[in-house]
PyMOL CGO cylinders between C-alpha atoms (Angstrom):
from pymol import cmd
from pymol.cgo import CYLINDER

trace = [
    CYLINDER, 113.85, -109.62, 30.82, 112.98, -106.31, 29.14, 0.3, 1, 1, 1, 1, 1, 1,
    CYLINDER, 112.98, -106.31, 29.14, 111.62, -106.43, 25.75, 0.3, 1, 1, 1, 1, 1, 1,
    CYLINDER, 111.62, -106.43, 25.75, 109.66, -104.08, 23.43, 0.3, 1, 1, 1, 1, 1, 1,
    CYLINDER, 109.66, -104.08, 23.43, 105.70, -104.09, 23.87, 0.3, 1, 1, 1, 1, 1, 1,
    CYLINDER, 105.70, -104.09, 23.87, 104.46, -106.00, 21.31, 0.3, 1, 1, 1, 1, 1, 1,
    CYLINDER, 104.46, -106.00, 21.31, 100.73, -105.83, 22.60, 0.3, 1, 1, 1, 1, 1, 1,
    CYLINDER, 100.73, -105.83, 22.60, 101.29, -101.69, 21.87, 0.3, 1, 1, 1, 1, 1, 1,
    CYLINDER, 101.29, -101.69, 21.87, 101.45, -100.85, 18.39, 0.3, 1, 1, 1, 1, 1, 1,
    CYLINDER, 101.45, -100.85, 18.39, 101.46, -97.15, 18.83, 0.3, 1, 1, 1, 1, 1, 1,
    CYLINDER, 101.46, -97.15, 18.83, 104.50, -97.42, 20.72, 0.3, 1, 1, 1, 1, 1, 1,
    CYLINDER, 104.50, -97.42, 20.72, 106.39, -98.69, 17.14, 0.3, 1, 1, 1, 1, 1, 1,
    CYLINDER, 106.39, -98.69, 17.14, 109.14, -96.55, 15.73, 0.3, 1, 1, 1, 1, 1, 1,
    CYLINDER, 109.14, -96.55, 15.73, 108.79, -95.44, 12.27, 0.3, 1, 1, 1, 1, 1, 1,
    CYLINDER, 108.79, -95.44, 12.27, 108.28, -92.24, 10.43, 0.3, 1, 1, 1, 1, 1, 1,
    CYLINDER, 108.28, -92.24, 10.43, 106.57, -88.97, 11.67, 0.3, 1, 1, 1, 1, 1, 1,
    CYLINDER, 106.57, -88.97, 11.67, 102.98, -89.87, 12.00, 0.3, 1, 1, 1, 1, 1, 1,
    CYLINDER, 102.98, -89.87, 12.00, 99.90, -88.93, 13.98, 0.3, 1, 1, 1, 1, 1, 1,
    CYLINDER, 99.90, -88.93, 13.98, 100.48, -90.86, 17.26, 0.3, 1, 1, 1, 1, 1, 1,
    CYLINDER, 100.48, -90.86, 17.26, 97.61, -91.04, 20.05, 0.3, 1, 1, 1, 1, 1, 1,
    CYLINDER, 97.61, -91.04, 20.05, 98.84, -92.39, 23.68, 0.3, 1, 1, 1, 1, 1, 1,
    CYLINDER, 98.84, -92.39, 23.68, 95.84, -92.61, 26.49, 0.3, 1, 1, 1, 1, 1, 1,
    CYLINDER, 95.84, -92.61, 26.49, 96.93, -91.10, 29.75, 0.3, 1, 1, 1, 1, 1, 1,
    CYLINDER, 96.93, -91.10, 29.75, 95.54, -90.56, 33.67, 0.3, 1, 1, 1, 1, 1, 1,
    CYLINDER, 95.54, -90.56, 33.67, 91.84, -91.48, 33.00, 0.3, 1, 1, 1, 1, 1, 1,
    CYLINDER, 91.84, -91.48, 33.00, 91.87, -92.74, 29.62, 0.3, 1, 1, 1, 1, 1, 1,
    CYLINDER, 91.87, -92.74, 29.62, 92.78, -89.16, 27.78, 0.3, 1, 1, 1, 1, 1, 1,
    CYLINDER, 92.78, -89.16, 27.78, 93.65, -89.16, 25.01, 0.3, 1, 1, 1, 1, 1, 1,
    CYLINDER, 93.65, -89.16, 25.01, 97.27, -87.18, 23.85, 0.3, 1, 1, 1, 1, 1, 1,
    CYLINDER, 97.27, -87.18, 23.85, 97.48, -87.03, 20.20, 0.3, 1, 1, 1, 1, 1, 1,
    CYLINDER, 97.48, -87.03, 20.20, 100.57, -85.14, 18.44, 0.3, 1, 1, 1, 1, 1, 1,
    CYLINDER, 100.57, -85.14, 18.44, 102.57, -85.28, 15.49, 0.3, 1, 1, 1, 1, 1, 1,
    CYLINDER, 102.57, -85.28, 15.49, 105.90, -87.30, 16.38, 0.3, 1, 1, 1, 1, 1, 1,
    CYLINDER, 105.90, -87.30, 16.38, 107.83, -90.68, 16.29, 0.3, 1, 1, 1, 1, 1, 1,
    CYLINDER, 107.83, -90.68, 16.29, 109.03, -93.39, 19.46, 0.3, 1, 1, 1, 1, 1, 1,
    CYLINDER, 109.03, -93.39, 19.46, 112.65, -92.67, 20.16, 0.3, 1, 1, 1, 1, 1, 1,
    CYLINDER, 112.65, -92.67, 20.16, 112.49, -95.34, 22.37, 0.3, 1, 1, 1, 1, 1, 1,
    CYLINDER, 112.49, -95.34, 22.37, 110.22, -97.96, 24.19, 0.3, 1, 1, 1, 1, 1, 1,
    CYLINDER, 110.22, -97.96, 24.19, 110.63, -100.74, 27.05, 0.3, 1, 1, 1, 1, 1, 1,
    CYLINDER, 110.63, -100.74, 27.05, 108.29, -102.76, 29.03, 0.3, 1, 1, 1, 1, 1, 1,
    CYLINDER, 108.29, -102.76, 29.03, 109.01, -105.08, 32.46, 0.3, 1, 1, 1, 1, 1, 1,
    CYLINDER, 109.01, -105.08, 32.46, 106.14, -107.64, 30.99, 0.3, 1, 1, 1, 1, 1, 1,
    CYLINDER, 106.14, -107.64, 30.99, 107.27, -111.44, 31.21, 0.3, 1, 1, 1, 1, 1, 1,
    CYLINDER, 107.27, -111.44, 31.21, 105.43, -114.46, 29.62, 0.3, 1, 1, 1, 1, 1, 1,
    CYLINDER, 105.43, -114.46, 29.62, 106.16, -116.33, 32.32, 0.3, 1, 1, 1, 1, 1, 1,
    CYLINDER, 106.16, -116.33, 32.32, 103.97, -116.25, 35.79, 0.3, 1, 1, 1, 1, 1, 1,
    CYLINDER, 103.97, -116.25, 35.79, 105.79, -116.49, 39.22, 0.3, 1, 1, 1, 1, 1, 1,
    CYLINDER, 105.79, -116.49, 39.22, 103.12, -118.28, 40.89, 0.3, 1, 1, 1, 1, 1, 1,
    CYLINDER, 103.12, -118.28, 40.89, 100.67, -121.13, 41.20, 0.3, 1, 1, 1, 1, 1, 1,
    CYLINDER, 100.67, -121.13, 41.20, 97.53, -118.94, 41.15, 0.3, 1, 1, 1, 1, 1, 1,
    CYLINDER, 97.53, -118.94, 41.15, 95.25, -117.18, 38.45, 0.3, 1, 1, 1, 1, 1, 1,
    CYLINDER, 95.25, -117.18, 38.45, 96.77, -114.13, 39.73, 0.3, 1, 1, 1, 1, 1, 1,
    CYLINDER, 96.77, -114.13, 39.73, 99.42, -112.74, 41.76, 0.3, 1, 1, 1, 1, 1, 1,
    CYLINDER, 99.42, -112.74, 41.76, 98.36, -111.50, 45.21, 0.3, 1, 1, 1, 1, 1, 1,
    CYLINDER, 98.36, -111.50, 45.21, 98.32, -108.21, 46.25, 0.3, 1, 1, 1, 1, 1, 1,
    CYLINDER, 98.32, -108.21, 46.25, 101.23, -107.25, 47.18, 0.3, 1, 1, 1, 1, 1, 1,
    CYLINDER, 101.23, -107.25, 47.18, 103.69, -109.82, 45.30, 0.3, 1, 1, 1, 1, 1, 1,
    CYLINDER, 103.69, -109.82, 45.30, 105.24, -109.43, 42.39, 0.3, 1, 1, 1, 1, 1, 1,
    CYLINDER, 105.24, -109.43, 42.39, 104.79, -110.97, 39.32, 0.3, 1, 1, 1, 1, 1, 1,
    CYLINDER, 104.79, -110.97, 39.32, 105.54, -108.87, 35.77, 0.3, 1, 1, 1, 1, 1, 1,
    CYLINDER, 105.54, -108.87, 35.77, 102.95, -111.60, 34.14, 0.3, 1, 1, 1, 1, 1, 1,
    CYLINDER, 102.95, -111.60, 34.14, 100.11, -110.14, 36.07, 0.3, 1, 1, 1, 1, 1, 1,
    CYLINDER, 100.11, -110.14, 36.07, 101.60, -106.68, 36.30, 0.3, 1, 1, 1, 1, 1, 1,
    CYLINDER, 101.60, -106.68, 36.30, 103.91, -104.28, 34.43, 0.3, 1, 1, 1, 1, 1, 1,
    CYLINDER, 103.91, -104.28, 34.43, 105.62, -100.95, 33.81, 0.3, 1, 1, 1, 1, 1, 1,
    CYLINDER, 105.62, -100.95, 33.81, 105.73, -99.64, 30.41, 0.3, 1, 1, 1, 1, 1, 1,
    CYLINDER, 105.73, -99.64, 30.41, 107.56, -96.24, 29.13, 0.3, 1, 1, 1, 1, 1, 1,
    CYLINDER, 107.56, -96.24, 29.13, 107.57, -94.63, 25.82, 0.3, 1, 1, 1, 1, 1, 1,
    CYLINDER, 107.57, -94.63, 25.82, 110.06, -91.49, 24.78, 0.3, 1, 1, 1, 1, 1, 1,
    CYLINDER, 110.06, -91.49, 24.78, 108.37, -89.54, 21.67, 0.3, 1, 1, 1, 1, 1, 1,
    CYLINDER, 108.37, -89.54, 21.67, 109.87, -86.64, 19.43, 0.3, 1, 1, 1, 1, 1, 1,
    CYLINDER, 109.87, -86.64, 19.43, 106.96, -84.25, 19.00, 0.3, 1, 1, 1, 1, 1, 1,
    CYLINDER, 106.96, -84.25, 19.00, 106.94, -82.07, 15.83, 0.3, 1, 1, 1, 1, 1, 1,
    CYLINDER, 106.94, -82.07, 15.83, 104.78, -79.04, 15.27, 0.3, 1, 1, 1, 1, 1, 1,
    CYLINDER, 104.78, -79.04, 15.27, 102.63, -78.64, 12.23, 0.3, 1, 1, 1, 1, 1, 1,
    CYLINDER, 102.63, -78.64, 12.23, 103.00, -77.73, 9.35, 0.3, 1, 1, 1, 1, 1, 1,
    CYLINDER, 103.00, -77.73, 9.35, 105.83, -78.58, 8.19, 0.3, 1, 1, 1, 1, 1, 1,
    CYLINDER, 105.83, -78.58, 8.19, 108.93, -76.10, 7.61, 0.3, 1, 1, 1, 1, 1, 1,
    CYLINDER, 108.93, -76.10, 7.61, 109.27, -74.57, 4.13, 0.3, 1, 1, 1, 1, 1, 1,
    CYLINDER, 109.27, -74.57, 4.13, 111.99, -77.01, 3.30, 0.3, 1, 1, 1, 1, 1, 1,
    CYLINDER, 111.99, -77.01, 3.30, 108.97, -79.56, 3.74, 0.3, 1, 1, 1, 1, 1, 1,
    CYLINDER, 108.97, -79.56, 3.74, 110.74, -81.19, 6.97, 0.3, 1, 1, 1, 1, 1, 1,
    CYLINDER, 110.74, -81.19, 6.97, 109.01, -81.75, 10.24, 0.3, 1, 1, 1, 1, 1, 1,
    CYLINDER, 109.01, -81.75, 10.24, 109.86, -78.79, 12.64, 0.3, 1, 1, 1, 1, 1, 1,
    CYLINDER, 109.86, -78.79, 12.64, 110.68, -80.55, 16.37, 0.3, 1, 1, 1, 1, 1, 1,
    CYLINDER, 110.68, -80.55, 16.37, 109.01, -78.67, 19.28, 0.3, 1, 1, 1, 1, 1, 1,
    CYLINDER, 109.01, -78.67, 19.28, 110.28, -81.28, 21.72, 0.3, 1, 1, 1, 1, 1, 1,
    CYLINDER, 110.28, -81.28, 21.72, 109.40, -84.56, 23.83, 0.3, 1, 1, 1, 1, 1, 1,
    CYLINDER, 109.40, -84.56, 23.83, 106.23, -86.60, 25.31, 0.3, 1, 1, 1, 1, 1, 1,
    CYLINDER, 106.23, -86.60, 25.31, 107.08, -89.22, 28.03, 0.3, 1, 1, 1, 1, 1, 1,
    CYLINDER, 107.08, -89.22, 28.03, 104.45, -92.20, 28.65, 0.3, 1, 1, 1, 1, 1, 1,
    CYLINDER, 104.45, -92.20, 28.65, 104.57, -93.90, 31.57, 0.3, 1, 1, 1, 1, 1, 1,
    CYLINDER, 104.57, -93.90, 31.57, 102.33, -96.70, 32.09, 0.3, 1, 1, 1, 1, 1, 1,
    CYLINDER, 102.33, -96.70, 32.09, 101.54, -99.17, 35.29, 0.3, 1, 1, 1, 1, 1, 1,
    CYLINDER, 101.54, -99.17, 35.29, 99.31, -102.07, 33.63, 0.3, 1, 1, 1, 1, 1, 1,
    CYLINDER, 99.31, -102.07, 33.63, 97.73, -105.21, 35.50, 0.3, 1, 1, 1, 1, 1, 1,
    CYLINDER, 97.73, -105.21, 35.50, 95.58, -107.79, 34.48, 0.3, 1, 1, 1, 1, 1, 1,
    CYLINDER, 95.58, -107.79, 34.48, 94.24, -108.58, 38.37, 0.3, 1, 1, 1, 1, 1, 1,
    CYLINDER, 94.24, -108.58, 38.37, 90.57, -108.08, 38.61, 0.3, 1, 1, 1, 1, 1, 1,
    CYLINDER, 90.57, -108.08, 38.61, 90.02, -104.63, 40.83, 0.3, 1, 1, 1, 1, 1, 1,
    CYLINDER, 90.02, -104.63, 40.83, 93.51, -103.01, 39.62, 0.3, 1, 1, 1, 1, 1, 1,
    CYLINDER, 93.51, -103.01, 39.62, 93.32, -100.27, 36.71, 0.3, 1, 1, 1, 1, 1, 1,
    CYLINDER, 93.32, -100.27, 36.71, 95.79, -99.22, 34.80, 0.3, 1, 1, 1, 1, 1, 1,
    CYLINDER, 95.79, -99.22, 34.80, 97.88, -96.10, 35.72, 0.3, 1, 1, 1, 1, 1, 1,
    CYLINDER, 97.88, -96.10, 35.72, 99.16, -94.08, 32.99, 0.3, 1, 1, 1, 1, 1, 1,
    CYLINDER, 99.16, -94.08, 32.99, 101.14, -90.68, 32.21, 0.3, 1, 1, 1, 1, 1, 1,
    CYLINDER, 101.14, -90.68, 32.21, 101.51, -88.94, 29.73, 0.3, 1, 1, 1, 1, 1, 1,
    CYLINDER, 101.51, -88.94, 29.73, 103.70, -85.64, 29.93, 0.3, 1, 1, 1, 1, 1, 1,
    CYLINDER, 103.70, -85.64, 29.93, 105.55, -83.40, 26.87, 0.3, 1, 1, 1, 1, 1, 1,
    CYLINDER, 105.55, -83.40, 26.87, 108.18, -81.19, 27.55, 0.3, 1, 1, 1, 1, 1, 1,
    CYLINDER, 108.18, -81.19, 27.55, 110.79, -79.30, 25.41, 0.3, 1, 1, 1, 1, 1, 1,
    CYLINDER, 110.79, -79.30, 25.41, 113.62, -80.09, 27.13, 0.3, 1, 1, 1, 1, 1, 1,
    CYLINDER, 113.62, -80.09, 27.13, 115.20, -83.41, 26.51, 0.3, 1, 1, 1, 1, 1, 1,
    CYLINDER, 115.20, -83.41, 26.51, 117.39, -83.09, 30.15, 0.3, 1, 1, 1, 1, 1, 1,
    CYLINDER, 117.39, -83.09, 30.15, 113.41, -83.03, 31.60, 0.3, 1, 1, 1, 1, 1, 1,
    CYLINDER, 113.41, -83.03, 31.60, 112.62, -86.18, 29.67, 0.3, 1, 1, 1, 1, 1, 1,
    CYLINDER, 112.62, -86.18, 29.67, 115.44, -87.95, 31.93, 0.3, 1, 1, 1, 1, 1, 1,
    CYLINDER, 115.44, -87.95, 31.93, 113.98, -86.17, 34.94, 0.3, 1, 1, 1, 1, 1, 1,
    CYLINDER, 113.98, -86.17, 34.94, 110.53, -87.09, 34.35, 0.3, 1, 1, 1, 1, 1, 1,
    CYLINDER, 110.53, -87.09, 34.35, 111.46, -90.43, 34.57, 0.3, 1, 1, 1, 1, 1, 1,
    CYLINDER, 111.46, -90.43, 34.57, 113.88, -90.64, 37.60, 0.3, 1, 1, 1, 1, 1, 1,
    CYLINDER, 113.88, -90.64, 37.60, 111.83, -92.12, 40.58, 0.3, 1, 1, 1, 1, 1, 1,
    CYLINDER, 111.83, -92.12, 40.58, 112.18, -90.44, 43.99, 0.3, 1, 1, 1, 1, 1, 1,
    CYLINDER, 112.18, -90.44, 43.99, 111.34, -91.97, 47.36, 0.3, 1, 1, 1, 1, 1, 1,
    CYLINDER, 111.34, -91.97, 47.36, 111.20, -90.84, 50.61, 0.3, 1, 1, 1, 1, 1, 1,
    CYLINDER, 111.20, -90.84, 50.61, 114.41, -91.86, 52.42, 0.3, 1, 1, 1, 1, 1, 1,
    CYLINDER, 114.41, -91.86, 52.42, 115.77, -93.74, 49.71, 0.3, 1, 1, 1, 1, 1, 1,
    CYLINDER, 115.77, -93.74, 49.71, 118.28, -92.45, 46.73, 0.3, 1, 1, 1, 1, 1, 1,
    CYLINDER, 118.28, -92.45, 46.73, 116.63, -91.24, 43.40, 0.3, 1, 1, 1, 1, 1, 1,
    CYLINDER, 116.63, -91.24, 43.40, 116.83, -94.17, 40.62, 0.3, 1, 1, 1, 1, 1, 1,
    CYLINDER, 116.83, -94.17, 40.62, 115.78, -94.60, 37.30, 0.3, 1, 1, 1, 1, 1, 1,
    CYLINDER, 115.78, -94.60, 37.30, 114.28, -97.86, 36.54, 0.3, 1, 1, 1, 1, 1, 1,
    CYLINDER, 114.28, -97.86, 36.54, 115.67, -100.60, 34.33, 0.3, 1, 1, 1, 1, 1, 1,
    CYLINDER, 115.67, -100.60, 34.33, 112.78, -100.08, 31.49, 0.3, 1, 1, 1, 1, 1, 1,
    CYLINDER, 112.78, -100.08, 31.49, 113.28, -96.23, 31.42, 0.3, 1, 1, 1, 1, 1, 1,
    CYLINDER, 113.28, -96.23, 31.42, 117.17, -96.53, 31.42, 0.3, 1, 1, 1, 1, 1, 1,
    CYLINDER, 117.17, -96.53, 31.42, 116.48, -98.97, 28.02, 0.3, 1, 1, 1, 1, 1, 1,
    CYLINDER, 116.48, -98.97, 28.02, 114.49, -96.45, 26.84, 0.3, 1, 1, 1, 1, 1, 1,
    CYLINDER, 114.49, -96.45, 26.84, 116.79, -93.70, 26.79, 0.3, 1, 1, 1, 1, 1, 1,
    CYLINDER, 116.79, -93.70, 26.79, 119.57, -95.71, 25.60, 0.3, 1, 1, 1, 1, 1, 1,
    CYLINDER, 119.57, -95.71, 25.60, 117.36, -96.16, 22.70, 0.3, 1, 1, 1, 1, 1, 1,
    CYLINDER, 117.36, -96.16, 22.70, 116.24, -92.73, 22.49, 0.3, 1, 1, 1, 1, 1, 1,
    CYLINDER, 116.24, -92.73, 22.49, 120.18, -91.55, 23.31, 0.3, 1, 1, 1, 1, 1, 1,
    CYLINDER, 120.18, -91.55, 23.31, 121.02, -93.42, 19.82, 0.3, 1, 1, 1, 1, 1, 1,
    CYLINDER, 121.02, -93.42, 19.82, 118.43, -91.42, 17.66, 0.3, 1, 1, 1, 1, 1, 1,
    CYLINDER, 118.43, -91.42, 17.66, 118.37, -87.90, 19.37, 0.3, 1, 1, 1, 1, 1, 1,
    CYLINDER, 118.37, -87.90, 19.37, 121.55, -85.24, 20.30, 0.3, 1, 1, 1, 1, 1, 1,
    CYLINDER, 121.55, -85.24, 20.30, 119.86, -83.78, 22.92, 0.3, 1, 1, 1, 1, 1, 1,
    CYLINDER, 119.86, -83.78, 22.92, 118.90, -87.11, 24.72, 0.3, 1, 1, 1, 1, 1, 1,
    CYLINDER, 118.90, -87.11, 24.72, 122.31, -88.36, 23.95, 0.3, 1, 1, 1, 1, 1, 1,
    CYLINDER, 122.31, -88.36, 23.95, 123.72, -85.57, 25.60, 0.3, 1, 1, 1, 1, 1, 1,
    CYLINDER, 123.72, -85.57, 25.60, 121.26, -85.16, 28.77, 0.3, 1, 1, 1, 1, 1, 1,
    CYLINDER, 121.26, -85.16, 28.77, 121.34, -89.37, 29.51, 0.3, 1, 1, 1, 1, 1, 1,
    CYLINDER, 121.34, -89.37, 29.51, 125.49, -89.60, 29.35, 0.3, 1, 1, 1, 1, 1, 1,
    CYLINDER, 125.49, -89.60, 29.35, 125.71, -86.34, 31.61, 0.3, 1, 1, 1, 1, 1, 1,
    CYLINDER, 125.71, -86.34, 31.61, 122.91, -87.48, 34.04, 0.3, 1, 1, 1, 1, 1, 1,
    CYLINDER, 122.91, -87.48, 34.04, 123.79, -87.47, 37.67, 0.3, 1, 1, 1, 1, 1, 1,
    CYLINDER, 123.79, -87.47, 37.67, 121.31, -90.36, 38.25, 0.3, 1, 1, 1, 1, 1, 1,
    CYLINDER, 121.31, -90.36, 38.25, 122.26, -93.59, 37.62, 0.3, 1, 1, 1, 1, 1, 1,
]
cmd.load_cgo(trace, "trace")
């Protein structure tokens, strides 16, 4: 089941606020923003006998895939003393709590909010692009508080 991270405050929607996200190893990405929208694959719940789930098998106890959408504004503020938006930061994370994995994170801004849904649509070889279940949560929550999400996640040609 997906749920919001509870173990990641900074991924908690509020108001515009200094918001610091680690990325690809452990930098740190710190902007002026708010989460649009958040989603995580983590269970409770193991799906095996062990400590750990063996390489290779699947269990979203031992490992998980995380995504945060953020609306980055630029500083300082406009002369109407609102927040002036410059665009989008994407965090993708891979977490695991098996000895000898790390952690795999991204984090990525762009101004485009059509580039947000392309940043997050996975492409193998062979195989037709998808967007995962977390992501697609994500933007449905980010679709409900931004126009040009809305507008770039109900006109997507991935599904």
């Amino acid at each position: 089941m997906t749920k919001t991270d509870k173990t990641a405050p900074h991924l908690a929607a509020g108001p515009t606020r200094t918001v610091r996200l680690a990325g690809r190893d452990g930098e740190e990405h710190i902007f002026t923003g708010y989460a649009l929208g958040v989603a995580t694959s983590r269970a409770e719940q193991h799906t095996h006998s062990t400590r750990y789930a063996a390489p290779g098998d699947k269990c979203s106890a031992c490992r998980w895939f995380s995504v945060g959408i953020y609306r980055v504004f630029d500083e300082p503020e406009t002369s109407d003393g609102r927040p002036k938006p410059r665009g989008y930061v994407v965090q993708t994370v891979g977490e695991s709590v098996v000895p000898g994995e790390q952690r795999l994170a991204r984090v990525q801004e762009t101004a485009s909010a059509y580039e947000v849904l392309e940043l997050l649509t996975v492409r193998r070889r062979n195989a037709e692009p998808f967007i995962t279940p977390q992501s697609l949560r994500a933007l449905a929550q980010a679709a409900n508080l931004d126009d040009g999400v809305r507008d770039a996640y109900v006109n997507r040609a991935v599904v």
